[in-house]
N, C-alpha and C positions, 0 to 999 in steps of 0.2 A: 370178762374173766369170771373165772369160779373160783367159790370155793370147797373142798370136801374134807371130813372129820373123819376119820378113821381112828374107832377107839379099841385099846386092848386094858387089862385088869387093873393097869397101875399109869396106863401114856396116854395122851392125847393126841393126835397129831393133824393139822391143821392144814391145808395146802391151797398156794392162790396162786389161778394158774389162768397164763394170757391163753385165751383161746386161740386169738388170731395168728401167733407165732409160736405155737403149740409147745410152751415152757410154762416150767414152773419160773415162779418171779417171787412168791414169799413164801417159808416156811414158819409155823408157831407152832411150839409144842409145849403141851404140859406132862411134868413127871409127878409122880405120887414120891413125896420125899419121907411122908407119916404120914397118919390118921388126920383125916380132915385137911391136910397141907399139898402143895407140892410148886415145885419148882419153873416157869416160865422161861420160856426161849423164845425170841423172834430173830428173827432175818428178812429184811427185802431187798430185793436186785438195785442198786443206786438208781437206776433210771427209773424205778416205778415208785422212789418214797417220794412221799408229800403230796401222795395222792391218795391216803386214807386207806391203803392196804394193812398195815401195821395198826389198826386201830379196828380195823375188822376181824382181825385174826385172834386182837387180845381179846375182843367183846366174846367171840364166837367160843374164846379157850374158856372164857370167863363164864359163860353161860354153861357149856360141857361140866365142868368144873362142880360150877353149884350144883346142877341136876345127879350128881353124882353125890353128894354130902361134904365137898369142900369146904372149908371159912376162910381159909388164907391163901398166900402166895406168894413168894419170894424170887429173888430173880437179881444174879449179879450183873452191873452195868458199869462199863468204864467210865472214870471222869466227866469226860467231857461228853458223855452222852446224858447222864442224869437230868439236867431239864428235858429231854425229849422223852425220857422216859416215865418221868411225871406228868409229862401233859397224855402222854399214851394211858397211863392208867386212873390218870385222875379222873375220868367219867368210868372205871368201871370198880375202883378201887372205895372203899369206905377209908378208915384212918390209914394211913402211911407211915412208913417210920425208915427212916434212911440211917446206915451206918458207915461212914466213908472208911477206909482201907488204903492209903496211900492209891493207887490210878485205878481202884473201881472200888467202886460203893454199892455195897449190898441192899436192897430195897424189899420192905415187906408190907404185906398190904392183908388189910380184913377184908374178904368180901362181902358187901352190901348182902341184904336177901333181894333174891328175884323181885323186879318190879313189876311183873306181870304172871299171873299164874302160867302163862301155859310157854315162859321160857323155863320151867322147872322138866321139861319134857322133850327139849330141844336136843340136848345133850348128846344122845345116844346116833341122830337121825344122820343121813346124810344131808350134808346141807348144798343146795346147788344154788348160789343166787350172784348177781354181777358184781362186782366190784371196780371201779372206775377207775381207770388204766392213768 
C-alpha cells in the first residue's frame, strides 16, 4: 500500500491506498482550526485496522503538521473509541488533555519537536512508502 500527502494553505490530507485492489482503505486529514493548531481526522476501512495504517497516517499528519509551524491538535472521538485513540497519538503526541462530553470526548494534544532534523522537511513532499495491509 501507499501512502500520499496532498497539502493545500490551511488541509492536510493523507491517503492509504491498497495497491493490490486498487482502493483507498484509510483517509487522515489535518485542518488548520488557528494559528499554530488544527483539527485531526482518521478513518480506516474495518478490515485493514490493526494493522498500523491509522498510526501511519497520524505520524505522517503529525510530521506535515510540524513542518509547517504546528504545536497542537485536537480531534473529537466517540466514547468508546478514546483508549484507541490514545494509544494512536500517544507516540506522536507530547502532553494530552482529554474532555469527555457525554458520547465523545474531545482530545487535545501538544506536539513534541521533530526528533530528527530532517522530518522538519518532510511535510510538504509526496510521500510514497508501504504500509502493511
Amino acid at each position: 500500500m501507499d501512502s500520499v500527502v496532498a497539502r493545500a494553505d490551511e488541509r492536510i490530507n493523507l491517503v492509504a491506498i491498497d495497491r493490490m485492489h486498487e482502493r483507498i482503505v484509510g483517509i487522515g486529514s489535518w485542518c488548520e482550526t488557528q494559528s499554530r493548531s488544527g483539527e485531526i481526522g482518521l478513518l480506516v476501512e474495518d478490515a485493514y485496522q490493526s494493522g498500523g495504517i491509522g498510526t501511519r497516517l497520524l505520524r505522517g499528519l503529525v510530521r506535515a503538521a510540524r513542518a509547517r509551524g504546528s504545536t497542537t491538535f485536537e480531534a473529537v472521538v466517540l466514547r468508546d473509541q478514546v483508549g484507541l485513540a490514545l494509544r494512536l497519538a500517544g507516540p506522536a503526541a507530547g502532553h494530552l488533555q482529554l474532555d469527555p462530553h457525554g458520547e465523545v470526548t474531545a482530545l487535545r494534544a501538544t506536539l513534541p519537536p521533530p526528533a530528527r532534523p530532517e522530518e522538519q522537511s518532510e511535510g510538504s513532499a509526496k510521500l510514497a512508502h508501504d504500509v502493511p495491509s
